[in-house]
C-alpha positions as CSV (number, residue, x, y, z in Angstrom):
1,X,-9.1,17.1,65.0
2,X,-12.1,15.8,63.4
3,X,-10.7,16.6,60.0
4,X,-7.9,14.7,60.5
5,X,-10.3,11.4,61.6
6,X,-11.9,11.8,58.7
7,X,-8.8,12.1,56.3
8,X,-7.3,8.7,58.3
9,X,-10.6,6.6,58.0
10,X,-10.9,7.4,54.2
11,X,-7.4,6.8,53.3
12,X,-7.8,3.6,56.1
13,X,-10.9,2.9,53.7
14,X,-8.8,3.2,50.5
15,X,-6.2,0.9,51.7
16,X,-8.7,-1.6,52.5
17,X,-10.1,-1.7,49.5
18,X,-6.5,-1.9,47.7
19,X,-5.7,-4.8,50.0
20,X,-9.2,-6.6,49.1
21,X,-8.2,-5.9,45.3
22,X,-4.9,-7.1,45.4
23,X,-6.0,-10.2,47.2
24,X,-8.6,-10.9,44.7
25,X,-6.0,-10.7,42.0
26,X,-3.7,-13.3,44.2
27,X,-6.5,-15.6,44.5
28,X,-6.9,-15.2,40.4
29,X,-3.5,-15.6,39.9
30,X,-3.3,-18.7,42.1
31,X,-6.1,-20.5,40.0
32,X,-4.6,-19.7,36.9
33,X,-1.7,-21.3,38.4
34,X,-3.4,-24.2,39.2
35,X,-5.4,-24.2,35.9
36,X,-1.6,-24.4,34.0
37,X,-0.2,-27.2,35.9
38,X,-3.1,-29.3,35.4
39,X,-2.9,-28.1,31.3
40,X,0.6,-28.8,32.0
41,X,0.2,-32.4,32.8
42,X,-2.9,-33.0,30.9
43,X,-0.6,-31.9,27.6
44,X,2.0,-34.2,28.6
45,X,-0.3,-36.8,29.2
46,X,-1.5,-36.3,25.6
47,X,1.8,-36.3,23.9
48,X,2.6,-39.5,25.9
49,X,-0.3,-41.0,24.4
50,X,0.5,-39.5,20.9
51,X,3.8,-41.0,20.9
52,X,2.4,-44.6,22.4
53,X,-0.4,-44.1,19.3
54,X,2.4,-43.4,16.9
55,X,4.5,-46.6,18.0
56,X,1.7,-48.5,17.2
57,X,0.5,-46.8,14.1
58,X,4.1,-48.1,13.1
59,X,4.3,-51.2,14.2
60,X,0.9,-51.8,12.1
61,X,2.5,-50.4,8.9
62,X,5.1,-53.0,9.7
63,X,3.1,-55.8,9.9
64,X,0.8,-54.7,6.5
65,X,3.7,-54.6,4.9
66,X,5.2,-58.2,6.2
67,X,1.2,-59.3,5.1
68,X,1.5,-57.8,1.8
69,X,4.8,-59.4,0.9
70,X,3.3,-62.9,1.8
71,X,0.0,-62.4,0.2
72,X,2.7,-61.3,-3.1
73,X,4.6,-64.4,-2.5
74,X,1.7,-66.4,-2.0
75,X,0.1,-65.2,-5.3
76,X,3.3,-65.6,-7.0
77,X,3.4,-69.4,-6.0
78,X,-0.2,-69.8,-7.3
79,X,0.0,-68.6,-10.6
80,X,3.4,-70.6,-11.1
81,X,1.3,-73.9,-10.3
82,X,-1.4,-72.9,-12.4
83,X,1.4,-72.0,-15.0
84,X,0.8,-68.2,-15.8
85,X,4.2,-67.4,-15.2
């Protein structure tokens, strides 16, 4: 009989520490979880920004070249009063 104790409290001893193990790895898994969704929305966050970044970096070439064209037109005029043309 106490053969069979034994036997039960070491496979009672194994399953314990199975259960412990495969909690740890829940617990893992649940912060890596955690640690994706927030890379999730930190990358979306990003390309939001990227894409607000690039708008502008447009919207500047826009304007440089309106500037230029005027700065053209605007040397154009001065050399035809000065009479270079």
């Amino acid at each position: 009989m106490d053969d069979v104790r034994v036997k039960v409290s070491e496979a009672l001893g194994r399953f314990e520490q199975a259960l412990a193990e495969t909690e740890g790895a829940f617990e893992q898994l649940l912060e890596e979880a955690a640690k994706s969704a927030q890379l999730s929305a930190e990358k979306e966050r990003l390309e939001q920004q990227l894409r607000s970044l690039r708008a502008r970096a447009d919207e500047l070439a826009k304007v440089n070249r309106e500037a230029l064209a005027h700065v053209d037109a605007a040397m154009a005029r001065i050399r035809q009063a000065l009479g270079e043309t």
